[in-house]
N, C-alpha and C positions, 0 to 999 in steps of 0.2 A: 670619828671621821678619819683621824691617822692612820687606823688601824685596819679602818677600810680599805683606802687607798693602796696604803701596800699590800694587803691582799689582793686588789684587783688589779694591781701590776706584778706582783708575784704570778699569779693565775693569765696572766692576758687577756685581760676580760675588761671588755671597753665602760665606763663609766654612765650612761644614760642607758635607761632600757625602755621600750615602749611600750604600751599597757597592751596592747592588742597585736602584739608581735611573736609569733612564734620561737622559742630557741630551743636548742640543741639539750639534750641533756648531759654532755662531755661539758656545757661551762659548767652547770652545777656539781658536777665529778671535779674539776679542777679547783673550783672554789674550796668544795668540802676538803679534798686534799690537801689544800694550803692552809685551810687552817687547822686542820690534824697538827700540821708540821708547827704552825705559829704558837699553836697555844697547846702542845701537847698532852692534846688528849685523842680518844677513840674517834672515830669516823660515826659512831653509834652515837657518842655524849652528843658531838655536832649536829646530825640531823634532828635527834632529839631536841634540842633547844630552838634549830630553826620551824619544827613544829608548832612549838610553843610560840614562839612570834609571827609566825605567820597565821594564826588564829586570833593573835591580837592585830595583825595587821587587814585582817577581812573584813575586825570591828573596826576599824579606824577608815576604814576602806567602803561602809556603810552598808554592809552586807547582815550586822547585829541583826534586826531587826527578821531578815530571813532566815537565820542562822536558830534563832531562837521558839521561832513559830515552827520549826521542823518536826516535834516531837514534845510528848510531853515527862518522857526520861530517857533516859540513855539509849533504851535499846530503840525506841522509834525514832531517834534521832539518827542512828547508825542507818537504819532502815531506810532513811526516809533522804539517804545522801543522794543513792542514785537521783532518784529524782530530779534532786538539786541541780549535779552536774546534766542532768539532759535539759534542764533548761538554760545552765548554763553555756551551753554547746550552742545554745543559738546566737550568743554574743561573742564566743570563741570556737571557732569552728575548726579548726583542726585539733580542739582541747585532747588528750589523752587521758582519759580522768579512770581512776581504778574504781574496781565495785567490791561490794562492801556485803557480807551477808551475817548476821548472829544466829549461833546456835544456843538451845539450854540443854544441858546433859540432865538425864536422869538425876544423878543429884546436885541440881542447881547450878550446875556453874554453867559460866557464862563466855561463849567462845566463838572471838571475833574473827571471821576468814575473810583474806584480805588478798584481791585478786589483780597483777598490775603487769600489762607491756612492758613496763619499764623497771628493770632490775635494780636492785641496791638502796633503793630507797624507801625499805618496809620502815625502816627505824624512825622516821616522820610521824608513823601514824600514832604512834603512844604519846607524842609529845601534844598532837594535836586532841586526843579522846582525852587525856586527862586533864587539859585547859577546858576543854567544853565540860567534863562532870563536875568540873570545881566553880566554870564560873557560871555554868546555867540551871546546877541542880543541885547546887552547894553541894558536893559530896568529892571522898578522895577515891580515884580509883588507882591498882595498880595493875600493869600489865606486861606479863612475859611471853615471852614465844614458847609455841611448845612445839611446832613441826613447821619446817621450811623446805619446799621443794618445788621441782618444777613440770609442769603440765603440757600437754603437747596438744594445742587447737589447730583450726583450720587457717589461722594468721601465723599458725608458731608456736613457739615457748612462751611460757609465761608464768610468772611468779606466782606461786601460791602460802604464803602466811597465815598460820595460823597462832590466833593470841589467846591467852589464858586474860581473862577480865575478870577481877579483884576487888567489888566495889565494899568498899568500907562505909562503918554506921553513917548514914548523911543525918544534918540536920531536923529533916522533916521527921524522919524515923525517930530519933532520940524522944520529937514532940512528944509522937505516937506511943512508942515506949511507957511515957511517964503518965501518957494522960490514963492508961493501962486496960484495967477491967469494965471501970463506967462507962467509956465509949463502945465497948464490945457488946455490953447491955442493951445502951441505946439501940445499937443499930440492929442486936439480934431483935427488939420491939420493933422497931419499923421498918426490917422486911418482915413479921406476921402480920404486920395493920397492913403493909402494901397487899400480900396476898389476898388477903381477908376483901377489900377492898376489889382487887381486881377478879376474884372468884364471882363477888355480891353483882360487878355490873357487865360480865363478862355475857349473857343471855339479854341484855336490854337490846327492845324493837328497835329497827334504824331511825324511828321519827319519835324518840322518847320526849315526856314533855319538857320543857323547856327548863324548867331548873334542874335537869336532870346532869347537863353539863357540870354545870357549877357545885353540885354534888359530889362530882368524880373529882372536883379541884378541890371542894374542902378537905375532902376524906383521904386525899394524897397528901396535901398539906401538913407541914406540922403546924399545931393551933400554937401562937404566943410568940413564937420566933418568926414563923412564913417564910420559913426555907427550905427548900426541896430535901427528902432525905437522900443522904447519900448509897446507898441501893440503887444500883438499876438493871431489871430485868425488862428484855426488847418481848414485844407482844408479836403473836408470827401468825397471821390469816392458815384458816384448814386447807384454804385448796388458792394457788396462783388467780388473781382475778386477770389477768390477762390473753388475749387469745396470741398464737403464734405468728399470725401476719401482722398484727400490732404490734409485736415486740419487735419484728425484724425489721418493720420501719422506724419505730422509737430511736433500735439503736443500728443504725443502717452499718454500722462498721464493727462484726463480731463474728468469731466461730466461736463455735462448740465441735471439740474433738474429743474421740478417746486414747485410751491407754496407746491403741496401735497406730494413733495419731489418723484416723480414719476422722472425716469432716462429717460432721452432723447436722448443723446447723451455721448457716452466717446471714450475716446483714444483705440490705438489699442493692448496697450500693458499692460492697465488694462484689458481688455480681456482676454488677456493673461493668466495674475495670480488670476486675479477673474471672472471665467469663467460665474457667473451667471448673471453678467452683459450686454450678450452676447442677454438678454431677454428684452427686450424693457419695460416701464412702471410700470418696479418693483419696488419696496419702496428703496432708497439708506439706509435709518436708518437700513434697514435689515439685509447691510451686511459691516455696519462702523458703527462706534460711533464716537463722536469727542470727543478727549485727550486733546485738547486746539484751543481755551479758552475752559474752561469747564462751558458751557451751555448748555441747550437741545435742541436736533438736532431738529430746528425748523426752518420754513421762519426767522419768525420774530427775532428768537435770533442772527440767523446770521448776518440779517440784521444789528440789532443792533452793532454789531461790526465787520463789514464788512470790517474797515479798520486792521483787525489784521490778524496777522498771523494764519492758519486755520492747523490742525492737526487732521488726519483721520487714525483711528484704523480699519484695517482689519476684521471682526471678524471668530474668526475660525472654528464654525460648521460652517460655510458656504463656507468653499473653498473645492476643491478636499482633499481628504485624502492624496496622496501622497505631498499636500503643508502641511497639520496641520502637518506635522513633521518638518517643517521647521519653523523659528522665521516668528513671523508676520508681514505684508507687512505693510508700516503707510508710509502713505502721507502727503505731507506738499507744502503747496500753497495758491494761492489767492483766496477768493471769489470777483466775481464781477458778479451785478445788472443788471440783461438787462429788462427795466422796458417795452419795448415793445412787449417782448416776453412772460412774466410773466415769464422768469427761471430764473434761477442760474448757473453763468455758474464757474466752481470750474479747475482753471491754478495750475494746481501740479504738483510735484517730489516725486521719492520719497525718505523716512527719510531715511538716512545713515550718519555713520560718520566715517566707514571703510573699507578696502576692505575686514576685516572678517566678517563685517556685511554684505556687499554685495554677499559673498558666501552662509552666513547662509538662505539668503531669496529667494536664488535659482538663483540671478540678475547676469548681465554681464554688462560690460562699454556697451557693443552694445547697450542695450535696453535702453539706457536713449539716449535721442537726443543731434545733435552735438551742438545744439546752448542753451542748457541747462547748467548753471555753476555747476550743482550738478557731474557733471563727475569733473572739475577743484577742486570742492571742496573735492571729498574724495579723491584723489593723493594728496592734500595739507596738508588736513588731519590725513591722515595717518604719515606724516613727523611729524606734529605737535604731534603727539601722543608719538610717539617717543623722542621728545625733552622734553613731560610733564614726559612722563619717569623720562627721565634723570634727571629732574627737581626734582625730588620725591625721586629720590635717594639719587641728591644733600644736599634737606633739611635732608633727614632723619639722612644722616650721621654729616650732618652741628650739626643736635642734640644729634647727640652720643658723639660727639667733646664736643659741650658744657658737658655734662654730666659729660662725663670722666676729663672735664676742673675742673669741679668743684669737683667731688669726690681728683683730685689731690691737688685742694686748701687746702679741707678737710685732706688729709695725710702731705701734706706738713706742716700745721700747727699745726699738731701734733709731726709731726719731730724737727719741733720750740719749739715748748715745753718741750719735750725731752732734746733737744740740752740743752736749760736754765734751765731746770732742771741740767744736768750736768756741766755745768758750767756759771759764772759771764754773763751776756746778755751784755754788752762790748765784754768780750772774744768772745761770740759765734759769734754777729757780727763781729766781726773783721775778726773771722773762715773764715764765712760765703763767704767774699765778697774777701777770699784769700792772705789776709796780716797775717804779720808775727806781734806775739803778743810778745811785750819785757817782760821780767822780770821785776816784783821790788821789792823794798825794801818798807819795813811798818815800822818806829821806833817806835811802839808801839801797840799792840793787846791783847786782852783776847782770851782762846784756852778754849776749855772746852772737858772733855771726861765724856763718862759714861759708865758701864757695867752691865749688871745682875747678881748680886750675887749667887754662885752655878750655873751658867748657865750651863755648864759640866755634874753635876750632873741633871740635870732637860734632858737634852740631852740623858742623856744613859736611863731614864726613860720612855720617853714619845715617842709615833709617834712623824713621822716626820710631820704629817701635821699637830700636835698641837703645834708642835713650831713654823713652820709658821708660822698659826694663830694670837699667841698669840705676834710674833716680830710684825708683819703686825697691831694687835694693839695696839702696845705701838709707832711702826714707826709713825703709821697713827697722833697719838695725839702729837707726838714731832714735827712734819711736821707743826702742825698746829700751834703750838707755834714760831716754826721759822719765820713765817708770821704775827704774833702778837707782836713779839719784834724785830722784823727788825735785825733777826740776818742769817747768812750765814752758811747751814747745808756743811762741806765740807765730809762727808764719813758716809756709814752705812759699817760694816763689821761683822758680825755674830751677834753678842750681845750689841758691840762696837758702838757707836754714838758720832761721833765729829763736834763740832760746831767754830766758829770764829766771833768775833765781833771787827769792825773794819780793815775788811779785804772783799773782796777788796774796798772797799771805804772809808777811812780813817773816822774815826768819834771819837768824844771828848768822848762821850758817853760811848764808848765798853763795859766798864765795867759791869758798870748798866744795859745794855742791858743783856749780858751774866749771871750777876749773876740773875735778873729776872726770865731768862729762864731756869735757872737752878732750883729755888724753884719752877718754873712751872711744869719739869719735875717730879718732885720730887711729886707733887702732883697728875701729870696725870699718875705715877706709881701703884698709890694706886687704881687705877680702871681698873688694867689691872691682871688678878689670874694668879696663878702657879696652871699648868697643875698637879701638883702632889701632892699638898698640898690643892689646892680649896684655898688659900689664895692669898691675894695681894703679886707680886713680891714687890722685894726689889733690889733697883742701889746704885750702888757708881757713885758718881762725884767729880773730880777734875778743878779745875781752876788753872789757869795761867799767866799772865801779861809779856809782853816781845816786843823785835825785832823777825822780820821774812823775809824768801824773799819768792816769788810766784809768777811763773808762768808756764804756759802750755806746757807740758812735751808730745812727742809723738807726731805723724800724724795721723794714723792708726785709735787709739784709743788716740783722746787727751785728757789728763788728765788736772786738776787745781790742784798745788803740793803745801804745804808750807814745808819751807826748813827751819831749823835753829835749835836751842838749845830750846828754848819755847818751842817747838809740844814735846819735848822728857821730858821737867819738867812737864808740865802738862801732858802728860801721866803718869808720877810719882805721880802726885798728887790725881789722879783716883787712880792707883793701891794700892796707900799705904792710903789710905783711910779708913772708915767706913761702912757697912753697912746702906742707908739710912742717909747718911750724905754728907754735902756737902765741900767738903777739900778745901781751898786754900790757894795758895802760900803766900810770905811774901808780892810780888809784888803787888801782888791782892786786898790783905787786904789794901795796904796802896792808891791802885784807888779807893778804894769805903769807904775809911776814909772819915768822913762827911755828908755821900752818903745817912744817913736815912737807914742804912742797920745795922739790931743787927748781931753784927760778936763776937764769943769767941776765948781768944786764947787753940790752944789744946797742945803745949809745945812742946818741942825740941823734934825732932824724926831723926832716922837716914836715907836716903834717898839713895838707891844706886847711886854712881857717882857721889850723890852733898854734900855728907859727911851728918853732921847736921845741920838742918831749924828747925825754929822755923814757925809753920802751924797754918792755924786758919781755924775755922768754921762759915760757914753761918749759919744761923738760920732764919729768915724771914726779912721781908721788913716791916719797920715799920709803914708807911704810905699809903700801898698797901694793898686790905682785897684778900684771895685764889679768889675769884671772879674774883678780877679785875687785878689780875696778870696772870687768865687763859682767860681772854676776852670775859668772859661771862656778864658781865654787859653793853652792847651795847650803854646803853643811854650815857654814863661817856668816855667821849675822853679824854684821856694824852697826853701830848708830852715832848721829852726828850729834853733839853735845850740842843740843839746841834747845828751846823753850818749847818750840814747834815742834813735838814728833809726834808721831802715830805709827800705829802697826799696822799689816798688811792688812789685815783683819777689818779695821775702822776704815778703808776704803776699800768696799764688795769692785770686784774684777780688774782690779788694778795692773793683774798683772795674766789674764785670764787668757790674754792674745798674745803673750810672749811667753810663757813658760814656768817666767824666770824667778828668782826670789828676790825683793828690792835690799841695797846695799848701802845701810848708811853709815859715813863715816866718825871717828869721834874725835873732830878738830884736826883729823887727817891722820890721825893715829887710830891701830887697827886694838878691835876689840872684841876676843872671839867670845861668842855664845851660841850656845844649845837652844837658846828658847828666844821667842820675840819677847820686846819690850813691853813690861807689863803694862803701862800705861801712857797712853800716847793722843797726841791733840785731834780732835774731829777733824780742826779747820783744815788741816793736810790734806783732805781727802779732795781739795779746788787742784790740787797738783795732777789731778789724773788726765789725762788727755786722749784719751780715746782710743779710735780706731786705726791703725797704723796705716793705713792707703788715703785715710782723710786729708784733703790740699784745703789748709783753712786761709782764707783771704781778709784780710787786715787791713785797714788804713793805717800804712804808716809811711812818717814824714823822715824818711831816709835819702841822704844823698851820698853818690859814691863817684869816684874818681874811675870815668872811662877808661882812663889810661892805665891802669892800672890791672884792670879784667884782662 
């Protein structure tokens, strides 16, 4: 199924095909050629083996059963294709199906010509003759080409192959073989008793007496077994018992023509509708062409493939005008040889495959005879037609299903997205599958806030759609730093952007992660202007260290909430802040003591609601260069000496919407490698957040000092 696939996207070649659907033969050229290329081999070995499966796929396809009643060996099964395909033309109507004729040479061999509109594809038919000799007549045959060329009809060029056929000892023969001399005895004894036999009753009166019958059965019979002997000789009346206007109503649809194609003899009811045949000794090419095979109306071509099926085009200057408005008349039948007469005598019906085609041509059920199957075949027909119908229908909608199956994959997993985007990918499955998501407690996280400086004043200045704009890219670059320090974006609200590190998935880390992404911010501020000044905006950030509890608030719209005293200091820590500086708590300062991070203190400040702290500022990462704390240095992998880590890898598209490569750090000391971390925690993978334009909305119990904005 892999190997399909990419074949059918190698080639362009759409994935559903319809049973009743015409195509092109350049897919089948671009298939065969891809997988020339895929599996390097000949263009020859390929079509060869799709012969062989598509013989198997005709039995699976429930055609065995007609496949096998065609012949009773090989060469009447060759014989007996045409056939096939003209009846199959009734259920495929634009079918292009090749013909097929066997020769026997002088000495024996057996040489298959193979006649086709459609170029390059002779090297099929061996694949398919030798799965039929093997699995319907147990025997092995082999077959080479001996002459390939091309012919010149009244549609064109067209392919003519011919094949040397090979057949090796079969089964049945070996029997025959072994059962040897004694069977050739038998049978030479019972063709003399048959003659003997048919000599003895060959003069009896038409009213012989009554056990005269049962005489002719015993003495045919073998005595002891009563089984017919295998001999048969056909028994032939001295003179035709038929007169000629019986025959011509018998078979109302027949000429007899000679060598000069001169009309001799036809039925009564081509009369009928080609009334010019009414004229003894006129040319038949004058007023038909033959449609198939497509050879020139000649003795000798027909001769040549006299065991095929024979198809006769009407032609239309030559009928009454009140019929050229009508569809044209085409006959379909036998030729057969009558070498004592010098004609041809041509056994036809004619072509239909409905009863709207039989109204079109002017026809009635009357005019076709009672012991003709072409009346059984278009009643049958017609039902069949019906059912391709529906058939047609079936698939079409079977491929609206698929379509719409998959366009829903498509939204559906975008909804996935979304959903994880808005909250922890735990949480959402859990949403998802209709459990109830507990609460809990964190003893320990970093909270980080930030705001735009004057944002108010930039607000009452500017369009709305330059503030947009300009949140949309400072959003877009904090987004993508979220994904680079493995931290959890829990809220955008106007200007507002709050982050959590070690939430929800507990990690040693938190700190360093958050304060990271905080000098990251801080940097990807500087490349984002204010709409009113033409310069780089400017944020406050505050950090925080604490307990917290968290979980999803709401049905409707469920939220991811954190709940506690931390979310309300560290908003304190944002508000009472600097300018372009990065504030942190006492807590904070004392997680990232050690940590490789230059931190100042900035000295007791008074803090609404928590009296006076003593705050400190970040300043940068000492071992970190702005490069590799924005994760732009691709080659240089970090990791943070945690318990928690994972590789890009253990969370699929993490970073699929930014570019970039994620940068952990290890306890703020830099640690260069070549390769990801061989072994890294699933649970990381609750860290991804999503879609970077996503504005996720959060209950949270945040207060902040007006005066302050």
């Amino acid at each position: 199924e892999e190997t399909w696939d990419k074949l059918r996207m190698l080639a362009g070649v759409q994935d559903t095909f319809m049973t009743y659907e015409i195509y092109d033969d350049t897919l089948t050229v671009r298939l065969v050629q891809e997988a020339c290329k895929m599996l390097d081999v000949s263009s020859e070995v390929v079509l060869k083996l799709f012969g062989e499966y598509f013989f198997s796929f005709c039995k699976m396809s429930g055609y065995d059963t007609m496949l096998r009643t065609l012949g009773g060996n090989l060469v009447e099964f060759i014989e007996n294709l045409d056939a096939l395909h003209s009846y199959l033309a009734l259920s495929y109507q634009e079918m292009n199906a090749p013909s097929f004729r066997v020769e026997k040479t002088e000495d024996g061999k057996m040489l298959l010509h193979y006649y086709s509109d459609r170029k390059g594809l002779c090297h099929i038919v061996p694949g398919i003759i030798e799965a039929v000799a093997k699995d319907f007549f147990n025997s092995e045959v082999h077959m080479t080409i001996l002459d390939q060329s091309e012919e010149d009809e009244r549609m064109g060029k067209r392919e003519h192959v011919v094949f040397l056929v090979v057949e090796k000892t079969s089964t049945f023969k070996k029997k025959a073989q072994q059962m040897g001399g004694a069977n050739s005895a038998a049978q030479e004894q019972d063709r003399k008793t048959f003659l003997k036999m048919k000599t003895r009753y060959t003069n009896l009166p038409l009213c012989p007496r009554k056990r005269a019958p049962w005489e002719i059965v015993r003495s045919i019979v073998k005595f002891g077994r009563g089984s017919l002997i295998n001999s048969f000789t056909p028994s032939y009346p001295p003179k035709l018992w038929i007169e000629e206007q019986t025959f011509c109503n018998a078979f109302p649809f027949h000429i007899v023509f000679d060598e000069n194609l001169k009309v001799k003899q036809t039925g009564v009811n081509i009369q009928k509708f080609v009334p010019g045949l009414q004229t003894m000794n006129i040319r038949l090419d004058e007023y038909f062409s033959i449609t198939h095979p497509q050879v020139p109306f000649s003795i000798e071509s027909i001769r040549k493939f006299i065991n095929s099926q024979f198809v006769l085009k009407a032609r239309c200057e030559m009928l009454p005008k009140s019929a050229q408005q009508q569809s044209v008349l085409k006959l379909r039948g036998q030729m057969v040889w009558m070498a004592s007469l010098g004609c041809m005598l041509y056994l036809c019906s004619p072509k239909l495959r409905s009863l709207q085609e039989l109204e079109e041509r002017g026809l009635h059920i009357a005019d076709i005879a009672q012991h003709d199957t072409t009346r059984d075949l278009i009643l049958l027909n017609q039902q069949r037609l019906a059912e391709i119908e529906l058939s047609n229908q079936l698939e079409r909608k079977k491929e609206e299903l698929r379509i719409l199956s998959h366009h829903l994959e498509v939204e559906k997993k975008k909804t996935e997205t979304l959903l994880y985007a808005m909250l922890p990918r735990h949480v959402a499955n859990l949403l998802k599958e209709g459990k109830k998501v507990e609460a809990g407690e964190f003893k320990v996280c970093t909270i980080l806030f930030s705001d735009v400086v004057t944002f108010t004043n930039i607000c009452a200045a500017c369009e709305p759609i330059q503030i947009v704009n300009m949140l949309n890219s400072m959003y877009s670059k904090f987004d993508r730093l979220t994904n680079i320090h493995d931290v959890y974006k829990v809220e955008t609200i106007g200007d507002a952007y709050m982050v959590v590190g070690g939430v929800p998935v507990p990690t040693e880390t938190h700190a360093e992660r958050v304060a990271n992404f905080a000098l990251g911010m801080r940097i990807a501020a500087r490349e984002v202007t204010n709409p009113i000044t033409g310069k780089p905006i400017q944020i406050r950030v505050g950090l925080h260290t604490g307990p917290i509890l968290a979980g999803v608030v709401g049905e409707k719209m469920p939220r991811y909430c954190l709940f506690g005293d931390t979310v309300n200091t560290a908003s304190r820590m944002e508000s009472h802040g600097i300018p372009d500086h990065i504030h942190l708590s006492p807590t904070t300062q004392s997680a990232l003591k050690g940590k490789s991070f230059e931190v100042i203190e900035r000295g007791e400040i008074q803090v609404k609601g928590k009296g006076m702290m003593t705050t400190y500022f970040l300043l940068k990462n000492l071992h970190l260069s702005e490069e590799e704390i924005m994760g732009k240095k691709t080659e240089e992998l970090c990791v943070y000496n945690d318990s928690q880590q994972e590789t890009q890898e253990s969370r699929p598209g993490l970073n699929e919407q930014t570019g970039s490569t994620p940068l952990f750090c290890l306890a703020g000391h830099v640690t260069h490698s070549r390769e990801a971390p061989a072994s890294l925690s699933s649970s990381s993978r609750l860290m991804d957040t999503g879609s970077k334009k996503s504005i996720i909305f959060h209950q949270l119990h945040i207060q902040r000092h007006s005066e302050f904005k």
